[in-house]
C-alpha positions as CSV (number, residue, x, y, z in Angstrom):
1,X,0.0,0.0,0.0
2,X,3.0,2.0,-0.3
3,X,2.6,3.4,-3.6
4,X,-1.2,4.8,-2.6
5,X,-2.5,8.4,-1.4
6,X,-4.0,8.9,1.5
7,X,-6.4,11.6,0.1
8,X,-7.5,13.0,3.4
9,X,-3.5,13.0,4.3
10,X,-3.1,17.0,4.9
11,X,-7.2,17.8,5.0
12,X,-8.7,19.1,7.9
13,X,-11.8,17.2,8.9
14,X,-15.3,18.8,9.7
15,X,-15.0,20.1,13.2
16,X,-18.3,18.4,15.1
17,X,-20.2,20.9,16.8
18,X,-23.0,21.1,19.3
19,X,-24.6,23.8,17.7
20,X,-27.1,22.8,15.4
21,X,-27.0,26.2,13.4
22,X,-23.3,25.9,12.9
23,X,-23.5,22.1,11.9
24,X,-26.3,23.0,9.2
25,X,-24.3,25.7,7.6
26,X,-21.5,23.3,7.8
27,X,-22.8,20.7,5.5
28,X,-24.7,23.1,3.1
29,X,-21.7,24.5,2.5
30,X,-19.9,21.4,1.7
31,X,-22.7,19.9,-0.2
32,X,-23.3,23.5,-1.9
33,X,-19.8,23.0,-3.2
34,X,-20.6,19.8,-4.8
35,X,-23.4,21.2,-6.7
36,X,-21.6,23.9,-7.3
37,X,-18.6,21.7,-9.4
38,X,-21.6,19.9,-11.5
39,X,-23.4,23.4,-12.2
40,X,-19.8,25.3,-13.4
41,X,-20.2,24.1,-16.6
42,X,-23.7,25.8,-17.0
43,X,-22.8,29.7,-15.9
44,X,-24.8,28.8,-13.0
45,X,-24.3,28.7,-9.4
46,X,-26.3,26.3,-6.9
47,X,-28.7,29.0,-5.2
48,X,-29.2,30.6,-8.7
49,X,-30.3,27.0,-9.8
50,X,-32.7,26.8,-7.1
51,X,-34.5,29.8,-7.5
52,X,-35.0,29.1,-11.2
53,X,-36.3,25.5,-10.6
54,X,-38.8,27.4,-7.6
55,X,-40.3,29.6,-10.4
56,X,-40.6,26.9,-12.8
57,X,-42.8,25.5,-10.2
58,X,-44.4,28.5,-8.4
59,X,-45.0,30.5,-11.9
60,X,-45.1,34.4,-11.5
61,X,-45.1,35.3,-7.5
62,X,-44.4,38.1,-5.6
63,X,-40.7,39.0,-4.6
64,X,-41.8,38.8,-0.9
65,X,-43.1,35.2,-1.5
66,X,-40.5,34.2,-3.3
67,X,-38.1,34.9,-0.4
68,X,-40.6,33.0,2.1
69,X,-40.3,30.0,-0.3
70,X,-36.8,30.0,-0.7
71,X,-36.5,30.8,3.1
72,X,-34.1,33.7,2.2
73,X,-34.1,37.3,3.0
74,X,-34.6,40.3,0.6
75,X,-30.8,41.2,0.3
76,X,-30.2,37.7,-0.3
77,X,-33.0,37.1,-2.9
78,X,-32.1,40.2,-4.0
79,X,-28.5,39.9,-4.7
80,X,-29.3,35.7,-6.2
81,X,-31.7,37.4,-8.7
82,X,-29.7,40.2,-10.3
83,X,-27.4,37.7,-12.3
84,X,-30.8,35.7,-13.0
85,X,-32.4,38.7,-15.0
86,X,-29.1,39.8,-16.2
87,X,-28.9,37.1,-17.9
88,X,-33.1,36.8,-19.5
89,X,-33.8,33.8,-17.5
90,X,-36.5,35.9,-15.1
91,X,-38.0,38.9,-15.2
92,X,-39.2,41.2,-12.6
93,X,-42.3,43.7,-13.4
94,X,-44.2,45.9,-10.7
95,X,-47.0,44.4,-9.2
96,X,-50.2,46.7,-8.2
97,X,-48.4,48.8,-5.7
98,X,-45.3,50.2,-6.5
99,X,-43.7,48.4,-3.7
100,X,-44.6,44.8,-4.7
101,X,-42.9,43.1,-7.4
102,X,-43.5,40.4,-9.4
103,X,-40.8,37.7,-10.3
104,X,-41.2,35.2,-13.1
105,X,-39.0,32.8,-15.1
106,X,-38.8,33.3,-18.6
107,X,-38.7,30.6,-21.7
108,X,-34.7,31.1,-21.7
109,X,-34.8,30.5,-18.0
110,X,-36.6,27.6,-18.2
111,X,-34.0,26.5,-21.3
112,X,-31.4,27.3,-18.6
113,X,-33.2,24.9,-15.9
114,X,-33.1,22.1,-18.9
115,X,-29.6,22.5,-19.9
116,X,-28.9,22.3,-16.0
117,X,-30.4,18.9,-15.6
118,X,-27.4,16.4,-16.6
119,X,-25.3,18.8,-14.0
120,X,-27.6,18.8,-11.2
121,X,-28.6,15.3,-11.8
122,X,-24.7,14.3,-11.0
123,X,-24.8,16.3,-7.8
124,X,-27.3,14.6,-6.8
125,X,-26.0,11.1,-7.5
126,X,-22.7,12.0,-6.1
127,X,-24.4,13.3,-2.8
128,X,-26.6,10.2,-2.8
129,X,-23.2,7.8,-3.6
130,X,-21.5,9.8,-0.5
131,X,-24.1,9.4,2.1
132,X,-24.6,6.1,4.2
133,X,-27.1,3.9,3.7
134,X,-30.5,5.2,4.5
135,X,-29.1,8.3,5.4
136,X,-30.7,10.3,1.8
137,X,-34.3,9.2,2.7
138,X,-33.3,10.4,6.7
139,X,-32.5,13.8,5.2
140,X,-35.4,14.4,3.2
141,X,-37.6,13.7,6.1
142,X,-36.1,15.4,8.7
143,X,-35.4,18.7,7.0
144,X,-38.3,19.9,5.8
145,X,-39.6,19.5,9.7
146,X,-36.2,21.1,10.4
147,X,-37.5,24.1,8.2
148,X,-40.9,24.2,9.3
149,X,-39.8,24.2,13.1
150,X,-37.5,26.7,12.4
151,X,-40.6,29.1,10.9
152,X,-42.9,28.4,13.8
153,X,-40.0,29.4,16.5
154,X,-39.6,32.5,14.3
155,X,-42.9,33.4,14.5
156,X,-43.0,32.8,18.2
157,X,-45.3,29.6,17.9
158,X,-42.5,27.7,19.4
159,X,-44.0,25.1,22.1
């Protein structure tokens, strides 16, 4: 076994924490970076992909419920959508107050989404791959109640 590398020889391991806010943002980060490798090819970035795949779903919605789906803030959504219409694949208009605006993906956007497919489709088999047995179908039933407690202890319903 001499003549094989030890790939995690000189890598720092995830630090395990008691927090759970800090371990959360730990392994999105990681796994973001996964996504983010397939997606290069594609000009587009993980939360970029997300928010186009939303719309595709959602249709035209308000910018304030758009951030409540996407659980992200409006400097957040704000700043993930300016590449997005820069580059035609959503388009903001006013809505019936001059505050509210409307976000929508467009036909290049949902092109965009398409095109993505193969890319995202290998992120997700490599995270799937990576994970332990049983551990995929864990996450997607525990996170969503992660989210959802989340909202209620943010809204003070928190029992």
């Amino acid at each position: 076994m001499g003549d094989v590398k030890d790939l995690t020889a000189g890598k720092r391991q995830p630090t395990v924490t008691p927090c759970l806010c800090a371990a959360l943002r730990q392994a999105s980060r990681a796994v973001t970076r996964i996504y983010d490798a397939e997606l290069r090819e594609t000009g587009l970035r993980t939360t970029q992909h997300a928010l186009l795949k939303l719309l595709g779903r959602a249709g035209e919605v308000r910018q304030s419920d758009l951030g409540e789906m996407a659980s992200l803030d409006d400097t957040t959504l704000t700043r993930g959508l300016r590449p997005l219409v820069k580059g035609g694949w959503v388009t903001i208009r006013p809505g019936s107050d001059r505050r509210e605006k409307l976000i929508a993906i467009t036909e290049a956007g949902k092109e965009k989404v398409e095109e993505a497919r193969a890319a995202w489709l290998r992120g997700q088999e490599r995270m799937r791959r990576a994970l332990p047995v049983g551990t995929w179908e864990l996450l997607f039933e525990a996170l969503p109640e992660v989210a959802k407690a989340a909202s209620k202890a943010t809204s003070g319903d928190a029992s």
